[in-house]
Biotite code that builds the C-alpha atoms (Angstrom):
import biotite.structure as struc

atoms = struc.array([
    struc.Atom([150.396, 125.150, 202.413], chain_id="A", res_id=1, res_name="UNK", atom_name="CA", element="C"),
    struc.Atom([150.894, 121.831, 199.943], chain_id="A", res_id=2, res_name="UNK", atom_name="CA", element="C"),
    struc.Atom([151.457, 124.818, 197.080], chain_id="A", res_id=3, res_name="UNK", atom_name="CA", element="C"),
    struc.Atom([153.774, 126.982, 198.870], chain_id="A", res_id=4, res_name="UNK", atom_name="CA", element="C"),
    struc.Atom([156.511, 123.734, 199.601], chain_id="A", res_id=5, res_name="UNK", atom_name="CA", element="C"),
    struc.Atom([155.440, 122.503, 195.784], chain_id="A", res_id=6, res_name="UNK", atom_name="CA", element="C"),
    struc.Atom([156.445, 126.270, 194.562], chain_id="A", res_id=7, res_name="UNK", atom_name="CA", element="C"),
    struc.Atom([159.387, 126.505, 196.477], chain_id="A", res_id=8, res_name="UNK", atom_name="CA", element="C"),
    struc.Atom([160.351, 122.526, 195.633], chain_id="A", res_id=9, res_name="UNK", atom_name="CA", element="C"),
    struc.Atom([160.260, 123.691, 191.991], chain_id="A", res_id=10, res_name="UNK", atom_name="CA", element="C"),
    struc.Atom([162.577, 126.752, 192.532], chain_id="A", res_id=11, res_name="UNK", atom_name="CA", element="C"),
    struc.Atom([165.420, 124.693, 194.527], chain_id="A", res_id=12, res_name="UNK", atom_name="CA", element="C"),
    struc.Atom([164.602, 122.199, 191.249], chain_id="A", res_id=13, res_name="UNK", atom_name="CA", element="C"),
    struc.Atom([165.125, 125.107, 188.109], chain_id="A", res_id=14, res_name="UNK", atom_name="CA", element="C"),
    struc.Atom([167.963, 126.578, 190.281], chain_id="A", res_id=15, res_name="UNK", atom_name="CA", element="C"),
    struc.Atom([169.832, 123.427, 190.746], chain_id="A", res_id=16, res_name="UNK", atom_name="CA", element="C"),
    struc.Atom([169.328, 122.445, 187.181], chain_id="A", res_id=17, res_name="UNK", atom_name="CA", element="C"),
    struc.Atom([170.475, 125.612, 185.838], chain_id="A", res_id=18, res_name="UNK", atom_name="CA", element="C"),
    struc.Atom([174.101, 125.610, 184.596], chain_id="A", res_id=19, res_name="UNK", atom_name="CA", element="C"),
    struc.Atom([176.360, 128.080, 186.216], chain_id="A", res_id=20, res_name="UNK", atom_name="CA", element="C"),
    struc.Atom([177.590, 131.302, 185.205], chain_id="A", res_id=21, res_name="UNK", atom_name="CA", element="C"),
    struc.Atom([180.992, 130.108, 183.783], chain_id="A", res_id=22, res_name="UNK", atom_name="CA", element="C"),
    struc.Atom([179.287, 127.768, 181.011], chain_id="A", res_id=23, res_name="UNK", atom_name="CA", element="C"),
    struc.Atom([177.242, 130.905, 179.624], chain_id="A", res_id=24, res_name="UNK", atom_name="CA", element="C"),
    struc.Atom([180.184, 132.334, 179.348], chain_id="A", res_id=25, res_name="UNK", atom_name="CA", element="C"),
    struc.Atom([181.859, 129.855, 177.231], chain_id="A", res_id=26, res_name="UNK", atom_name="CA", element="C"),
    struc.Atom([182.549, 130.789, 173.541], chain_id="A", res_id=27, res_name="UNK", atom_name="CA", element="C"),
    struc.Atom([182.740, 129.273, 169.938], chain_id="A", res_id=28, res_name="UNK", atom_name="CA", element="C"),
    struc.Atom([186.268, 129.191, 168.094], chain_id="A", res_id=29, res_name="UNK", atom_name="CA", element="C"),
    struc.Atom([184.347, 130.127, 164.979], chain_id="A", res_id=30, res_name="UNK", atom_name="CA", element="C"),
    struc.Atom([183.273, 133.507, 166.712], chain_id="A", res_id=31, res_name="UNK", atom_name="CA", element="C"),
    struc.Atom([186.524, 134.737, 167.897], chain_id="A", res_id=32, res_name="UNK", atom_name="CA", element="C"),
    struc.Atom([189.177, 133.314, 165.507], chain_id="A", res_id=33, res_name="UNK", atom_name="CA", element="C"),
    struc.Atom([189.352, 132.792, 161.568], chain_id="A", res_id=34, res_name="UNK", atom_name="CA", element="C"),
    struc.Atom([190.048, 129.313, 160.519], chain_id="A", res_id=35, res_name="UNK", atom_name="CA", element="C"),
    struc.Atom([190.544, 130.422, 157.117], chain_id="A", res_id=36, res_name="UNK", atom_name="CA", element="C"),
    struc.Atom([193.940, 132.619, 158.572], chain_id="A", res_id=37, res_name="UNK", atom_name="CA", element="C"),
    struc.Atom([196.383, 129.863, 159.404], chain_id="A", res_id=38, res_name="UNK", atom_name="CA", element="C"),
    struc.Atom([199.066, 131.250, 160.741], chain_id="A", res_id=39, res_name="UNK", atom_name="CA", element="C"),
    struc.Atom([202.952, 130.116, 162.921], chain_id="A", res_id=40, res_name="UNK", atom_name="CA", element="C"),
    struc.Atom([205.155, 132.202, 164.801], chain_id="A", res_id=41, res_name="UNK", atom_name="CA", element="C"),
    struc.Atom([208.717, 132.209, 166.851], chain_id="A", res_id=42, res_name="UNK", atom_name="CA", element="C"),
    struc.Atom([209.266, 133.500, 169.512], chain_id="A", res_id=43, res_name="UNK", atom_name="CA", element="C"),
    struc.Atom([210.131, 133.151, 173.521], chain_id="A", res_id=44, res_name="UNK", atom_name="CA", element="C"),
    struc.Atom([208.228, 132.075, 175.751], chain_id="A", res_id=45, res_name="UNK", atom_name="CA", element="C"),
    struc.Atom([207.476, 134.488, 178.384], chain_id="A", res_id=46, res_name="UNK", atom_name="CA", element="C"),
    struc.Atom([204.291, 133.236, 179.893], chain_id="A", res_id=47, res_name="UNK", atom_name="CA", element="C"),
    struc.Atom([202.278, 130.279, 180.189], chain_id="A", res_id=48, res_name="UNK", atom_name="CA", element="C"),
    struc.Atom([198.700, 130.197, 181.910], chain_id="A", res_id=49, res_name="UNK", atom_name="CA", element="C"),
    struc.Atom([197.702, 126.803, 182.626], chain_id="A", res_id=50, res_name="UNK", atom_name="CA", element="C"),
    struc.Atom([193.871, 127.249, 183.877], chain_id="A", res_id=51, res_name="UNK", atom_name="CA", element="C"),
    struc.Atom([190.589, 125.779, 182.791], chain_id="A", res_id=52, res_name="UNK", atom_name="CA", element="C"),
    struc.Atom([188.562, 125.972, 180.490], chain_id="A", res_id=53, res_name="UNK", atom_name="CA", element="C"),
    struc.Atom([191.641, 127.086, 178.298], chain_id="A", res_id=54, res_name="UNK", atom_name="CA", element="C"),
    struc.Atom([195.054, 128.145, 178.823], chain_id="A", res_id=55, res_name="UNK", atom_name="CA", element="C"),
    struc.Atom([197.190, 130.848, 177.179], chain_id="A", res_id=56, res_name="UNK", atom_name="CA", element="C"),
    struc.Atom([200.685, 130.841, 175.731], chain_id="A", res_id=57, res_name="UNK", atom_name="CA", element="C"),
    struc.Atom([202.306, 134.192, 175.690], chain_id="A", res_id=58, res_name="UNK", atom_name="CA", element="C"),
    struc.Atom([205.490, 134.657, 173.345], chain_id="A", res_id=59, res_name="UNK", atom_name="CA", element="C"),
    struc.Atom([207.295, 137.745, 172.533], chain_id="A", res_id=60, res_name="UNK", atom_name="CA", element="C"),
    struc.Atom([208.242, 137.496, 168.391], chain_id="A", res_id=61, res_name="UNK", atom_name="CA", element="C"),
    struc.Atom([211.418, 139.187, 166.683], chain_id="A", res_id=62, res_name="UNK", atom_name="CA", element="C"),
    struc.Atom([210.912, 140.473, 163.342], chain_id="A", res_id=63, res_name="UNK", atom_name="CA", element="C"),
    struc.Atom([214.078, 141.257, 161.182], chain_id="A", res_id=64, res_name="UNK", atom_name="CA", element="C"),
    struc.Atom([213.754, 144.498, 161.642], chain_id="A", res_id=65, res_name="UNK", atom_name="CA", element="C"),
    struc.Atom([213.996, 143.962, 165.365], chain_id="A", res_id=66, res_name="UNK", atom_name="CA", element="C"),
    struc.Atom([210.454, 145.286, 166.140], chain_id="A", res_id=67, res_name="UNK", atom_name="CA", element="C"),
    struc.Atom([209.190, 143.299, 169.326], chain_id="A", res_id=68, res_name="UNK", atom_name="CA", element="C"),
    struc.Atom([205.316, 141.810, 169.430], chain_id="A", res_id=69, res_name="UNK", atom_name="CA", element="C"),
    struc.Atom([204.036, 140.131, 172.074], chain_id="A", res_id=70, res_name="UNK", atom_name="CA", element="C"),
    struc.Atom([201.156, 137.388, 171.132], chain_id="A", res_id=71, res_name="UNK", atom_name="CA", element="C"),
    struc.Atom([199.148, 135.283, 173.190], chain_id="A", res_id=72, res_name="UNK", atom_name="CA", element="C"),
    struc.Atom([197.824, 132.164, 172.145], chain_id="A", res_id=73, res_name="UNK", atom_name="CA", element="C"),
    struc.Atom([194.535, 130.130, 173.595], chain_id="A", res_id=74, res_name="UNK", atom_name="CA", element="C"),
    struc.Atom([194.998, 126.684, 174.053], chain_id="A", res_id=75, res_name="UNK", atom_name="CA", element="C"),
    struc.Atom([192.835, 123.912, 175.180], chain_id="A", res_id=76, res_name="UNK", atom_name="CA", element="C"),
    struc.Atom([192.448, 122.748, 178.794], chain_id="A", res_id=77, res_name="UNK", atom_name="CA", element="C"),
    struc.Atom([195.596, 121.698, 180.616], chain_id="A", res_id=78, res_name="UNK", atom_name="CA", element="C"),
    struc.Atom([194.004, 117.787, 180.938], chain_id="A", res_id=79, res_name="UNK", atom_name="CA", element="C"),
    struc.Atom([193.367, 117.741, 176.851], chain_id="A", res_id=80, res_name="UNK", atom_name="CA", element="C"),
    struc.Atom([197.060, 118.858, 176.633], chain_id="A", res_id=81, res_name="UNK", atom_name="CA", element="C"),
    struc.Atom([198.216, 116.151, 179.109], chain_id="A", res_id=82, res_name="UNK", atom_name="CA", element="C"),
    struc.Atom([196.266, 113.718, 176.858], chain_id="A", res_id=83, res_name="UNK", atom_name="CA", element="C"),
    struc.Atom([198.477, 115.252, 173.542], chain_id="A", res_id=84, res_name="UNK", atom_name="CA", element="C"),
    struc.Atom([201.817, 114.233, 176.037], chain_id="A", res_id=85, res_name="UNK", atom_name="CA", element="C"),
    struc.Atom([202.425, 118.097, 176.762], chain_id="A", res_id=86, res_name="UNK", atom_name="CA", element="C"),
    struc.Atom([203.463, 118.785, 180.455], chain_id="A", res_id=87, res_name="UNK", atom_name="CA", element="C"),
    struc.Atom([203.719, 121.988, 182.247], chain_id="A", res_id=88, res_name="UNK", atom_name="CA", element="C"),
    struc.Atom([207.657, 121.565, 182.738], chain_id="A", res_id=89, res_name="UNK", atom_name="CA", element="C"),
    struc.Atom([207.726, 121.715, 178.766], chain_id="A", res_id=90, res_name="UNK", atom_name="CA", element="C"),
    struc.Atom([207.030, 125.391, 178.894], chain_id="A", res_id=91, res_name="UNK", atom_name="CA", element="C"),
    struc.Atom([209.957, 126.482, 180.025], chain_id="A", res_id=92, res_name="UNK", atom_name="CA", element="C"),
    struc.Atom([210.042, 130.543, 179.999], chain_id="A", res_id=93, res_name="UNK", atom_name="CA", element="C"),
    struc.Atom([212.466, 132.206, 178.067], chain_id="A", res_id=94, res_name="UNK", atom_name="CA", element="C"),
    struc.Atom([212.741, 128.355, 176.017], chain_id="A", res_id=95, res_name="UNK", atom_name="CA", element="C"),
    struc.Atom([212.026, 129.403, 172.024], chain_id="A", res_id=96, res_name="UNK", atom_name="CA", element="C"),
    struc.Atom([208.732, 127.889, 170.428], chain_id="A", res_id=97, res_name="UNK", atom_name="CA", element="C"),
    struc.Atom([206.918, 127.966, 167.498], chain_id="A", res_id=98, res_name="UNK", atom_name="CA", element="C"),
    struc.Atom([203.232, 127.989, 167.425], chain_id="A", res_id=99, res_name="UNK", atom_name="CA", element="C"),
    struc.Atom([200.451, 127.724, 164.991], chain_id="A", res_id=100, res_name="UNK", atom_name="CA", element="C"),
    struc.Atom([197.228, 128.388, 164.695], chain_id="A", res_id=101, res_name="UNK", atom_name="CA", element="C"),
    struc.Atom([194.063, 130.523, 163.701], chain_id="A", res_id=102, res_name="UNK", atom_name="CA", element="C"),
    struc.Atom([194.264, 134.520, 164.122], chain_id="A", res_id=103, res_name="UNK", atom_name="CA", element="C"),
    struc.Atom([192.060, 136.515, 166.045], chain_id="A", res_id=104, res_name="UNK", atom_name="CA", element="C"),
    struc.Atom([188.904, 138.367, 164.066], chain_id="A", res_id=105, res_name="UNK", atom_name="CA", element="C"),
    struc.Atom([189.446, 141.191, 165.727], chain_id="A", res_id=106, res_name="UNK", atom_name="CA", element="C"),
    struc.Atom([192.735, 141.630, 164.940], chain_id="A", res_id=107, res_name="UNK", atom_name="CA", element="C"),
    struc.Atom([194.685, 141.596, 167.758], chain_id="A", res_id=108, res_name="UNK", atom_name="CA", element="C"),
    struc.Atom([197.498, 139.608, 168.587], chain_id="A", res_id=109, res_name="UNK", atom_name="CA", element="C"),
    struc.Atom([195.601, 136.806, 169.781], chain_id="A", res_id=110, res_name="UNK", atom_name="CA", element="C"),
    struc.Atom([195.481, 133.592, 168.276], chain_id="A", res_id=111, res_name="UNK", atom_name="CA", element="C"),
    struc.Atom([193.564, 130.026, 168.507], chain_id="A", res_id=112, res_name="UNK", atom_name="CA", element="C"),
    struc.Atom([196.527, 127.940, 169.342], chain_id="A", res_id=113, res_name="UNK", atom_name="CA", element="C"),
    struc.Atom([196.515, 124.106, 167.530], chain_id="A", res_id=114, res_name="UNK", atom_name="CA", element="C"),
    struc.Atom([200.143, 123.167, 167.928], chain_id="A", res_id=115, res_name="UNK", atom_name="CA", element="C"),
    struc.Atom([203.387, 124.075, 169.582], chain_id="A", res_id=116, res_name="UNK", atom_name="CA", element="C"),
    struc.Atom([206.760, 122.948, 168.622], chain_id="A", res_id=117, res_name="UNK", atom_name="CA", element="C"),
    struc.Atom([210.260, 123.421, 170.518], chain_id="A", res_id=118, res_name="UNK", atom_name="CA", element="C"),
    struc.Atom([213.371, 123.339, 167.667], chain_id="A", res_id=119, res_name="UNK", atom_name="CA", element="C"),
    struc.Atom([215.505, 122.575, 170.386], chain_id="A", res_id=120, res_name="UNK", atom_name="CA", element="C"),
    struc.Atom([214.191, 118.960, 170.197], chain_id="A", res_id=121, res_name="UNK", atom_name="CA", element="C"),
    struc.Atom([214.012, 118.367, 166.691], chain_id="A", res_id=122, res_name="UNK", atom_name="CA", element="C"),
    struc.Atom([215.854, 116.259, 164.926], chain_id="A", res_id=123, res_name="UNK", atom_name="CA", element="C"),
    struc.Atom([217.628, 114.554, 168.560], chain_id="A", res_id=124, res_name="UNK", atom_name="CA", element="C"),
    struc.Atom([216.690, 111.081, 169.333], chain_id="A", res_id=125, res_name="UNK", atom_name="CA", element="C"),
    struc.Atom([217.253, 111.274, 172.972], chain_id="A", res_id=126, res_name="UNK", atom_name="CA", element="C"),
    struc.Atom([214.579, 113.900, 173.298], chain_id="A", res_id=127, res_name="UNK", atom_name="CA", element="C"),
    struc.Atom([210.976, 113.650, 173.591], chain_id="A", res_id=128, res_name="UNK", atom_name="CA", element="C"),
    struc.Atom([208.670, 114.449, 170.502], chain_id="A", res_id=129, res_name="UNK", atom_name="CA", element="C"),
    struc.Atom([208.950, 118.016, 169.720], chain_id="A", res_id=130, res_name="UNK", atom_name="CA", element="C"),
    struc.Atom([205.615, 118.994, 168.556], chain_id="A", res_id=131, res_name="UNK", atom_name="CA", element="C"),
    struc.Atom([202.535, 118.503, 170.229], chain_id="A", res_id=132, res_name="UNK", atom_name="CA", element="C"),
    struc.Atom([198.642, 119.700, 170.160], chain_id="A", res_id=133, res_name="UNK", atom_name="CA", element="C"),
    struc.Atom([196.986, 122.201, 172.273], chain_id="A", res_id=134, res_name="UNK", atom_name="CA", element="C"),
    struc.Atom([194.067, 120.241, 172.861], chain_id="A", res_id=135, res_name="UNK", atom_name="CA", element="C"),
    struc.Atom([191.889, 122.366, 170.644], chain_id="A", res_id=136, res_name="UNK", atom_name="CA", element="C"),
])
């Protein structure tokens, strides 16, 4: 009897101690996106996903020739990008932004996010900083 509680003891014990399904899940910046491809965009804001563990910043970008892409950038979690002085209200949609950051490896159009700028801000000293980090 004293073995069968001490067996099951130690199984409530590993299972409790065993981290959840959402931290194996977790993955390395190295492995998805290229630091060595810096790269900025502008574009409109069309959607913003403010979730844990990271958020995503979707913009649609204009080229000259007028071909439409739509890119989504990963950002940090939404307390990290409280702590750079970014608020949800920032992220207005249809507001225009400029992000930068480290392109996908696999080449889609999918990017590590590290900062996000609105130009409607710059320059004014009534308005609020206009850039700030993505908590990356």
């Amino acid at each position: 009897m004293k073995i069968r509680k001490l067996f099951t003891l130690s199984f409530v014990c590993a299972a409790l101690l065993l981290p959840n399904g959402s931290l194996w899940a977790h993955h390395s910046l190295l492995a998805e996106f290229d630091v060595h491809q810096p790269m900025t965009v502008k574009g409109i804001l069309t959607k913003m996903e403010w979730k844990n563990p990271h958020g995503w910043i979707h913009v649609d970008v204009t080229f000259p020739d007028g071909r439409v892409e739509s890119w989504a950038f990963e950002t940090g979690s939404p307390s990290r990008m409280v702590k750079q002085g970014l608020k949800r209200a920032d992220l207005q949609i249809g507001s225009e932004v400029i992000l930068s950051g480290f392109a996908a490896r696999d080449g889609s159009r999918s990017a590590a996010g590290t900062t996000i700028t609105f130009p409607d801000r710059e320059g004014s000293f009534a308005n609020p900083e206009a850039t700030f980090a993505l908590g990356r």
